[in-house]
Structures are given as C-alpha cells and as structure tokens.
C-alpha positions as CSV (number, residue, x, y, z in Angstrom):
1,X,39.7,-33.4,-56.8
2,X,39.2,-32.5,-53.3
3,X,37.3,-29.1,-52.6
4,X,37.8,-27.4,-49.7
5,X,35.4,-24.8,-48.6
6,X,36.8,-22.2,-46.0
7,X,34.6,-19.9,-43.8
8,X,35.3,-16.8,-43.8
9,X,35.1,-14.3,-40.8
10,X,31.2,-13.0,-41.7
11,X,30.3,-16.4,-41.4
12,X,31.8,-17.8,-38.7
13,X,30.5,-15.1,-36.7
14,X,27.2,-16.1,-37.6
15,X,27.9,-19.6,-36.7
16,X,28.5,-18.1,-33.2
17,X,26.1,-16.1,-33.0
18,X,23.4,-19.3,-33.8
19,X,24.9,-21.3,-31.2
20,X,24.6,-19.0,-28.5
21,X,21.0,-18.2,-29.3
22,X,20.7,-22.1,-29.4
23,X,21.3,-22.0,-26.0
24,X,19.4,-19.2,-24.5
25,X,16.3,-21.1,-26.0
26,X,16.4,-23.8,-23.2
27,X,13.3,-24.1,-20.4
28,X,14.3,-23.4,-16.6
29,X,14.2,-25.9,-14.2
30,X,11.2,-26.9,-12.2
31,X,12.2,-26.9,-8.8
32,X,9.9,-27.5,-5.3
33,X,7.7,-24.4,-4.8
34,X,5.3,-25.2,-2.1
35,X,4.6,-27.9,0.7
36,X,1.0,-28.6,2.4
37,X,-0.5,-31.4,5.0
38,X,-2.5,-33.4,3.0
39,X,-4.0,-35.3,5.9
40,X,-3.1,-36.8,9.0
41,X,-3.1,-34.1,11.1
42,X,-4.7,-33.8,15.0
43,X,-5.2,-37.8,15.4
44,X,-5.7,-39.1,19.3
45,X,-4.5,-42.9,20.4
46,X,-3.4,-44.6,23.3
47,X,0.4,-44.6,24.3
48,X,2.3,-47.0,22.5
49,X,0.1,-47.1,19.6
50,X,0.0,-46.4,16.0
51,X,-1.7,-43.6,14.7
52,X,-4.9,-44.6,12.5
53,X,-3.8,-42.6,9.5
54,X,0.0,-42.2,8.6
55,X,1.1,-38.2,7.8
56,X,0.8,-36.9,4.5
57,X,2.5,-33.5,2.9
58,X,2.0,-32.8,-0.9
59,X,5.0,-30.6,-2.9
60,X,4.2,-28.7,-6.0
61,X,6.6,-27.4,-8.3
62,X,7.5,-24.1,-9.6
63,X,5.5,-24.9,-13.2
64,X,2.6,-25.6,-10.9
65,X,2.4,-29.5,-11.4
66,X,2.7,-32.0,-8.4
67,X,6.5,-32.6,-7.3
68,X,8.3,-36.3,-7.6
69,X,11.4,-37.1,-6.3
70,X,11.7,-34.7,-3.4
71,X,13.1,-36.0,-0.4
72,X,11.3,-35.2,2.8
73,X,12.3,-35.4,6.2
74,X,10.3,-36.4,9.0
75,X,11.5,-35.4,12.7
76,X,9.4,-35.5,16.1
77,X,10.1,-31.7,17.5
78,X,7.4,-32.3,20.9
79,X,6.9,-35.2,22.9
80,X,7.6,-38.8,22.5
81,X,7.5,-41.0,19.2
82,X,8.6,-42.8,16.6
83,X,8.3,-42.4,13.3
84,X,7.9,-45.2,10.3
85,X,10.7,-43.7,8.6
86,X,12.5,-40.2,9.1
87,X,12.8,-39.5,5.2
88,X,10.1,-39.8,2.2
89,X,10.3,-39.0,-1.5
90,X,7.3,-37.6,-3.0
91,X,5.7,-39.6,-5.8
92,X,4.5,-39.0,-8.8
93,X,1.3,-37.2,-7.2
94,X,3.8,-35.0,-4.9
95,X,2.4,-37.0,-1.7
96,X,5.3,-38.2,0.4
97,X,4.2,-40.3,4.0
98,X,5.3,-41.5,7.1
99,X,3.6,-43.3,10.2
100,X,3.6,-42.2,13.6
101,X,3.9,-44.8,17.0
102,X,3.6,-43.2,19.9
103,X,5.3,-43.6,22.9
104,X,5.0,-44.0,26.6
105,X,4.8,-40.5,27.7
106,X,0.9,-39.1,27.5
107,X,0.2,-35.8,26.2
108,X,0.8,-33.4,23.0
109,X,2.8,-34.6,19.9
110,X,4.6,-32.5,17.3
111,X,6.0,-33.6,13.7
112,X,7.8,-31.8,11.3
113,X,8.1,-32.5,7.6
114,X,11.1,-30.3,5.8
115,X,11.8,-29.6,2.4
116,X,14.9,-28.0,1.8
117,X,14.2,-24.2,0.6
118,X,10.3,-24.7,1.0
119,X,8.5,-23.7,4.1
120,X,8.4,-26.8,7.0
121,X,4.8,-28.4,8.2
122,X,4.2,-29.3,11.1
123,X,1.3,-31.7,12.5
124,X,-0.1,-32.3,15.7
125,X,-1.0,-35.2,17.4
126,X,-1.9,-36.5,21.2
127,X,-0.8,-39.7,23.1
128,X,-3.7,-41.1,25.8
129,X,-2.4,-42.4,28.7
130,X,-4.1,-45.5,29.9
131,X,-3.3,-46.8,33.4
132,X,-4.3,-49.8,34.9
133,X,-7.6,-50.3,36.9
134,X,-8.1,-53.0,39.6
135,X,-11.6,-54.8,40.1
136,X,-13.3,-53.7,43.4
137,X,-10.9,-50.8,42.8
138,X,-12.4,-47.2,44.0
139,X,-10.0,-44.0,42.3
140,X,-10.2,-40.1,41.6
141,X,-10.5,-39.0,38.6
142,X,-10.6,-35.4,36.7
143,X,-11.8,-34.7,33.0
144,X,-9.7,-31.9,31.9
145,X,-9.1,-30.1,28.3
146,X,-5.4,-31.3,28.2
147,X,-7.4,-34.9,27.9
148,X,-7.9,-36.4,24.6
149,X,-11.5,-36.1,23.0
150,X,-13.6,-39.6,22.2
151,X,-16.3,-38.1,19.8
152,X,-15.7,-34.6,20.5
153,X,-15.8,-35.3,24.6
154,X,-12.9,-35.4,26.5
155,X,-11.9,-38.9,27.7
156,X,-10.1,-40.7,30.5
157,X,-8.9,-44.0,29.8
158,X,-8.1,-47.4,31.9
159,X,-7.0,-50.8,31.2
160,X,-9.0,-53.6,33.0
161,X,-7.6,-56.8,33.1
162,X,-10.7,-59.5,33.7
163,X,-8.6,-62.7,34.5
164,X,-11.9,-65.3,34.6
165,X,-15.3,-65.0,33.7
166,X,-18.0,-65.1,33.4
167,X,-17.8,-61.9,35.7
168,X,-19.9,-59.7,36.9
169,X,-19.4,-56.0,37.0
170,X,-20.8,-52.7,38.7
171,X,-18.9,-49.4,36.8
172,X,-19.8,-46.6,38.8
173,X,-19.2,-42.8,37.3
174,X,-19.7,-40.0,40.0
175,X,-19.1,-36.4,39.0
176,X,-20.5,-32.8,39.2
177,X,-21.3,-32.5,35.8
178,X,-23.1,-35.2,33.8
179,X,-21.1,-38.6,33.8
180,X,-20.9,-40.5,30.5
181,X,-19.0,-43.9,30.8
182,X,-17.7,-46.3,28.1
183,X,-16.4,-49.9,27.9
184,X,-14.4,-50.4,24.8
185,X,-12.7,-54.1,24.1
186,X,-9.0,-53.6,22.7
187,X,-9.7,-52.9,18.6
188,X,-12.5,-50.6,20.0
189,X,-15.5,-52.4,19.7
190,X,-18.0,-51.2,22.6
191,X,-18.9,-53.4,25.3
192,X,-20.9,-51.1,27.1
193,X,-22.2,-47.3,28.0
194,X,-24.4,-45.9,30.8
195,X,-25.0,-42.3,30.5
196,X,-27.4,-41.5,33.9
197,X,-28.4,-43.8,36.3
198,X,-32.0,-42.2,36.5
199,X,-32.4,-39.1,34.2
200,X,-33.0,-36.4,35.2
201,X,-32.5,-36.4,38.7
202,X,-29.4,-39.2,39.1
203,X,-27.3,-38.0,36.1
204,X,-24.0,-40.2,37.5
205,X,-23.5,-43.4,35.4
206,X,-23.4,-47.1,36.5
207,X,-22.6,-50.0,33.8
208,X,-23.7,-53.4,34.6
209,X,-22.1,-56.0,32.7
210,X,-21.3,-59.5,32.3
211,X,-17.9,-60.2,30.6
212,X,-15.8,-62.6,29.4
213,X,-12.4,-62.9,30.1
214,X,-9.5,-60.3,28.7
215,X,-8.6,-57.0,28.4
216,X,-10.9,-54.1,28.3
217,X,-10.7,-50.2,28.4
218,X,-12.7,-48.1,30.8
219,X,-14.0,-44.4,28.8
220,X,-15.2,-42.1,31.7
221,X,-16.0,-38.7,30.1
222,X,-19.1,-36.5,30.2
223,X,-22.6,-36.2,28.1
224,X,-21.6,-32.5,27.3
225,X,-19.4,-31.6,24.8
226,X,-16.3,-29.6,26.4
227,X,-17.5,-30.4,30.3
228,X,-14.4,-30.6,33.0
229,X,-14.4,-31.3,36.5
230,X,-13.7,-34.2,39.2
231,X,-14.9,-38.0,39.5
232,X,-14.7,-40.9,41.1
233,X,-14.8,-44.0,39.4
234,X,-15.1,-47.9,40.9
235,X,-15.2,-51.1,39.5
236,X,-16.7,-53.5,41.6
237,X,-17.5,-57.7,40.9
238,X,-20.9,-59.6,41.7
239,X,-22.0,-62.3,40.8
240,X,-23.3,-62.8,36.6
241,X,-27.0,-61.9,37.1
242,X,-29.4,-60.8,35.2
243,X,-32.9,-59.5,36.9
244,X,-35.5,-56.8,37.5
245,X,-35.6,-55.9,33.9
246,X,-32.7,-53.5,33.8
247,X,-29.7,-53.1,31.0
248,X,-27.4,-55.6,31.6
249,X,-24.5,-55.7,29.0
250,X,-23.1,-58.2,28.0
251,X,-19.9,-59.9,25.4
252,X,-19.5,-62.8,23.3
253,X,-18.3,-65.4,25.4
254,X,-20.3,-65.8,28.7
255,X,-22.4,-68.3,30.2
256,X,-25.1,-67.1,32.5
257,X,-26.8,-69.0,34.6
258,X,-30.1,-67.4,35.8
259,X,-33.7,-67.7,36.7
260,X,-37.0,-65.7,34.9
261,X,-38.9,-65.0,37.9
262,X,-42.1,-62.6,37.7
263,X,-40.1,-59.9,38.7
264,X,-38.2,-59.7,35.0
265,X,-39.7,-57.9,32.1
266,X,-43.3,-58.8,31.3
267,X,-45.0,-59.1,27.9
268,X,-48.8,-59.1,28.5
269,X,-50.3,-59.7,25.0
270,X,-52.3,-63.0,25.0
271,X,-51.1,-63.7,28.2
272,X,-48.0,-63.2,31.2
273,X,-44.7,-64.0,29.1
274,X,-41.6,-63.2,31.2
275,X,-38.1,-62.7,30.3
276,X,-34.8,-61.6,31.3
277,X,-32.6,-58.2,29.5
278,X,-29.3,-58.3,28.2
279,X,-27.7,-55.5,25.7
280,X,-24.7,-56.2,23.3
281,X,-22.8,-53.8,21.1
282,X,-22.8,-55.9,17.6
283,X,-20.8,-55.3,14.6
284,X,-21.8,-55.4,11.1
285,X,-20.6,-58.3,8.9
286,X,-20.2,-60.7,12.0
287,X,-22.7,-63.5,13.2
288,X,-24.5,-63.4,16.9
289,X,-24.8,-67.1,17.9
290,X,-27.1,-67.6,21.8
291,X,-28.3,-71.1,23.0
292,X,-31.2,-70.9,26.1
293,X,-31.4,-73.9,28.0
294,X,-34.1,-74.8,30.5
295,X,-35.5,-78.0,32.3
296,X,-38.1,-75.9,33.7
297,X,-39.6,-74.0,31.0
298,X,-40.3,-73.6,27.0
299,X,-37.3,-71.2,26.4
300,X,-38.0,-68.4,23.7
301,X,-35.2,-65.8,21.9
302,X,-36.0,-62.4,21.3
303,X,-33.3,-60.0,19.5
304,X,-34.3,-56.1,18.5
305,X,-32.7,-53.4,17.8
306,X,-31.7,-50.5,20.3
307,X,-34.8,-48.4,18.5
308,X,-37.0,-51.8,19.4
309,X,-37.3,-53.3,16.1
310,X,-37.4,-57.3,16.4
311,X,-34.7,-58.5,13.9
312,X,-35.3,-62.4,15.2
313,X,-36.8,-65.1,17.3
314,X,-36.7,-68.4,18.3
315,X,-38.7,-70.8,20.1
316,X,-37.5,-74.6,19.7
317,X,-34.6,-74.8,18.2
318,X,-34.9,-78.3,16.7
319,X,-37.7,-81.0,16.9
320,X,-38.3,-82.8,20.4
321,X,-36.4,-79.7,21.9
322,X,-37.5,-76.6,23.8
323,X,-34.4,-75.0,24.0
324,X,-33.8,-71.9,21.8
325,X,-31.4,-71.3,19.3
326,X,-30.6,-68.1,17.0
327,X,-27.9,-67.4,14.8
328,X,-27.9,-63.6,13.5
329,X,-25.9,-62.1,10.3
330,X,-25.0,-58.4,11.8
331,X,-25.9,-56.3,9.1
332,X,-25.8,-53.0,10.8
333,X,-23.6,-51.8,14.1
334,X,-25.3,-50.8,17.0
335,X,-26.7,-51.7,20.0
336,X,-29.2,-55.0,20.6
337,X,-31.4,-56.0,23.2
338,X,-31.7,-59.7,23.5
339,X,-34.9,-61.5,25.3
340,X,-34.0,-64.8,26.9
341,X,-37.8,-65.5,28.6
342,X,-40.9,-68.4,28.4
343,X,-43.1,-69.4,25.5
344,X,-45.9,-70.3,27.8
345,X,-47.7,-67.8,29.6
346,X,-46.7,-67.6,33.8
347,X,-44.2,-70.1,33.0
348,X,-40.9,-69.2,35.4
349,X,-38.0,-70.5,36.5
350,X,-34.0,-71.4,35.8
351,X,-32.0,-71.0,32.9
352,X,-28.6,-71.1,31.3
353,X,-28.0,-68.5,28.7
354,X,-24.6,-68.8,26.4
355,X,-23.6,-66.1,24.3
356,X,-20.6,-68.1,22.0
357,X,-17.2,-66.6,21.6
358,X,-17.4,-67.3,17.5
359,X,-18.4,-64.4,15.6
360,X,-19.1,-66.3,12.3
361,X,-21.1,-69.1,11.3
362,X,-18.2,-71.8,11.2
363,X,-16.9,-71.1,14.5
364,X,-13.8,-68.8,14.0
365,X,-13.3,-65.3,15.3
366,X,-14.3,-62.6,13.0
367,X,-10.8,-60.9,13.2
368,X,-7.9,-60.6,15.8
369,X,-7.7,-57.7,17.8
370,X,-6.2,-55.1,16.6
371,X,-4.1,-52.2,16.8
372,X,-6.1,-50.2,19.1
373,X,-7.6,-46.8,17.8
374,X,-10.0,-44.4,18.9
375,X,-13.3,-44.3,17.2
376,X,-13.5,-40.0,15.4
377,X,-17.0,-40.4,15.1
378,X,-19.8,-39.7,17.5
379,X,-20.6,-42.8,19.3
380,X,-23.6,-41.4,21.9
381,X,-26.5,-43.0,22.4
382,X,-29.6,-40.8,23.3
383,X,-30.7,-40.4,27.1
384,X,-33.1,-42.9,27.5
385,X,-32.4,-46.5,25.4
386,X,-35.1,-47.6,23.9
387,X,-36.7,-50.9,23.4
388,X,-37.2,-51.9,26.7
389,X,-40.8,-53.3,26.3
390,X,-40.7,-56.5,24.0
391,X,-43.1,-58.3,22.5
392,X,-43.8,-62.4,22.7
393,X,-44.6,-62.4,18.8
394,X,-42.4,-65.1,17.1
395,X,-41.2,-64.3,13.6
C-alpha cells in the first residue's frame, strides 16, 4: 500500500525559509583589489634595443591573496617602442610581464600596465641614442641631464666602426669639467677608460688603444656624478705601438709588432729587465691566451692585476724555445696589466706580441655578442691605476 505524505502549509514554509538561508550562507567573490610595479622600472639602453629586465606589475585580490588570471594590458603612452606583448595574465603569484624594445627615437619612455577597475602603473624608461663616429673624426659634444646615466654619470654614446686591425687609436676627451671616457665592445665588455691625462693639472682624457677589428662604442661622460657641460671628442689612428711605458689598451685579437728599447718600463732587481705595457679589461670564466716572439731576445710574460698583484709568468714556453707563452683562467673581472719584456738583464730589441681572439682553452669564443645593455653598476676605476712598476720574479 502506497503512503503518501503531504506537506502542509507550516512546513512548507519552513522548507522555504531553509533554502533561502542556504543561500545567503555563500562567500563573495574575490575580485582584483590592488596593482604595483614589481620591477622593471627606470632601465637605460641603446635605441633599438631590448631592455635588460622585462616589466613586472603584481595584482592582489580583495581577500588579500595574490591575483591569477587577470588580464593586463600593456600600452606605450611616451616615446617610441615596442612591447613583447600588449596583454598579460597574472599567474598564480599575481606577477604578470611584458618586455620592452626600444625604438629609433632617443629620449624618455613611458609604459602603462591597466587593470580594469584597479588603479594603472606606469614605468619609465630611456632610449640612448648612439650615432656614428668616424676615425680621424674631430666632433662637439655636450653631457646634459636629459642624457642617460652609465653608473650614476651621465653618458654620451657612439658607434665606431674599426674596419682592419690591428689599429691604433688616440681617443681624446676635452671638457670644462673633468672628462671620463669609456670604450665598451657591443655586449658591454670594456675595452678601455682614461679618466685624466695627468691628474691633477690635465684632467681631459686620452685612450690609447690597440684594437681588433669590429664594432665598438665610445662612453664620454665625466668623473663627477651629475657634471654637465661641453666637449670635444676625436678619434684619431696611428700606427699599433706600444712604448715609454704608458697604458696602452688593448683586445683579444691583435698582433703587435714592437721593439723593448731602454726607454720602456724598467725592473731593476738583480739587474736592468725591460718591458713594454699593455692593459686589458678581462672577464671572469674566460681564458687569456698571449704568445711573445723574438729573434733578438729571451722573451718573458708578466700578467697582474690592476692593484699589481702578479697572477702569472712565463719565460720559455717549451724546451729549445725562448718565446713566451701564458694561458690564464679569468677568475675575477677587472682590469690587467700584461708585461711583454726580456729575461736577460739589458737585453733589447724587436718583438711580435699576439693577444688570440679565443677566449677558451680549445679555441672557441666564449659567447656571441649580445644584445647590448648598459652595465647599472659603478664601473670607475680610481684616479691613478695602479701596478705600473712590475717585477722580473717568475712564478
């Protein structure tokens, strides 16, 4: 027998009643609540390049928690450039990204990143202009706060195309404030810096260098933090020498062909040992390979430090040979002197110095140049470079 039970109106009211309260028990959605720049923000590079760090905003949500899902969008409001996309959604950490390439047009840069019912962020970023240089070239310049900063100092730049080398080069920086003056290969890597030709009373710059072929970028700027004013800045060629015991810099990749005459730099411990002075800007992780040939003397290889440590020598580099060979694992960036002189006492005369190209043990390059960037950190060296004297000592 079938029983049917039938509600009355008391207790369908109550039915109502629990449903309805059922309801009212659900949580609110979470929705965006806040948007900040993570990081990114007030990044410097040459026109037509990529900025080093892509833009980052974070969301956070109403309950407090980071934000996924949110869709950002990325727009250039000020000056020219391309973005790596124009929309982003946040992950799981509420970050959302987008890279930045800048584009012909030198000067300020301004990026939006919008959130719909959040407040927008903006970032700001600047675009280097780099025109070319000629060699044996002669040009005006002026240092001015719209300019970007290299290390906190604001910074010219210009492309210099070396079509054959070995060459020799004469930078000159002339200014009314204290001239700084930078050569940077395309990644970045440093080539070369003068800061005064004869501190105190000569504080205009001159680089001497010896460089292989390529592409290189000229950094005239000052050795005082927020310093403007005119310049004049030449490039001139001569030949690849090396003499008189001054800082010559020099890159991978060039032969020079020299003398050591009594004139170069003199070590006078248990004897007259003379030598010729080249500088290189080395980076860490990569191998420094020099050969020093001569028919007319015992060649010897001395590499220190800019502080004037010795990190190696060499004096024969195999048996029945006086020509000098080194091979040096860069362990630490920075500036080197290298010593190409005589293992006899009063011993002078030609040489032929090669600095190889490879920058490992096997031969290869180290890397490919990269996209170039401009070095954030502080790059100066102090007034006077140190490590000038050298010692004969072997080790």
């Amino acid at each position: 027998m079938r029983v049917f039970f039938r509600l009355g109106p008391v207790a369908l009211g109550v039915l109502v009643v629990f449903s309805v309260a059922c309801g009212d028990s659900a949580a609110p959605a979470v929705g965006a609540n806040t948007m900040v720049r993570v990081s990114g923000d007030s990044q410097a590079n040459l026109t037509g390049a990529t900025l080093t760090a892509p833009l980052r905003v974070r969301v956070t949500g109403t309950d407090g928690h980071p934000y996924a899902g949110a869709t950002i969008t990325w727009s250039v409001i000020g000056g020219s450039a391309t973005l790596g996309s124009p929309t982003a959604l946040t992950d799981s950490t509420g970050d959302a990204t987008t890279t930045v390439t800048l584009g012909a047009v030198a000067g300020a840069i301004s990026i939006q990143a919008a959130l719909a019912s959040v407040s927008a962020v903006t970032f700001g970023a600047k675009a280097c202009g780099h025109p070319s240089f000629a060699i044996n070239d002669t040009v005006p310049g002026a240092l001015a706060t719209a300019d970007c900063r290299l290390g906190g100092y604001f910074t010219d730049f210009f492309d210099l195309h070396v079509p054959s080398g070995s060459q020799g080069l004469v930078l000159t920086m002339e200014g009314a404030f204290d001239t700084y003056l930078e050569l940077y290969s395309p990644s970045f890597d440093r080539q070369g810096v003068n800061d005064d030709i004869d501190y105190p009373t000569n504080t205009n710059s001159r680089l001497t260098a010896i460089v292989a072929p390529g592409d290189y970028l000229i950094a005239p700027s000052s050795a005082e933090l927020s310093a403007v004013g005119d310049y004049t800045l030449s490039v001139i060629a001569q030949q690849p020498a090396v003499a008189g015991c001054g800082i010559v810099w020099v890159t991978r990749g060039v032969t020079i062909a020299d003398s050591v005459t009594t004139g170069d730099c003199v070590d006078s411990t248990g004897g007259r040992f003379y030598a010729d002075l080249v500088a290189l800007d080395l980076v860490a992780g990569s191998v420094l390979k020099v050969a020093l040939h001569s028919a007319a003397f015992d060649a010897a290889l001395f590499l220190y430090t800019g502080g004037g440590t010795q990190v190696l020598a060499n004096n024969d580099s195999a048996g029945g040979t006086t020509d000098a060979y080194l091979a040096y694992p860069v362990t630490s960036s920075g500036t080197y002197l290298l010593f190409a002189g005589t293992n006899d006492s009063l011993a002078t005369g030609a040489y032929t110095l090669d600095i190889a190209a490879a920058t490992t043990l096997a031969g290869s390059a180290r890397r490919e140049a990269g996209p170039r960037r401009l070095p954030l950190g502080d790059l100066r060296l102090p007034k006077a470079l140190s490590g000038r004297a050298w010692s004969h000592t072997r080790m």
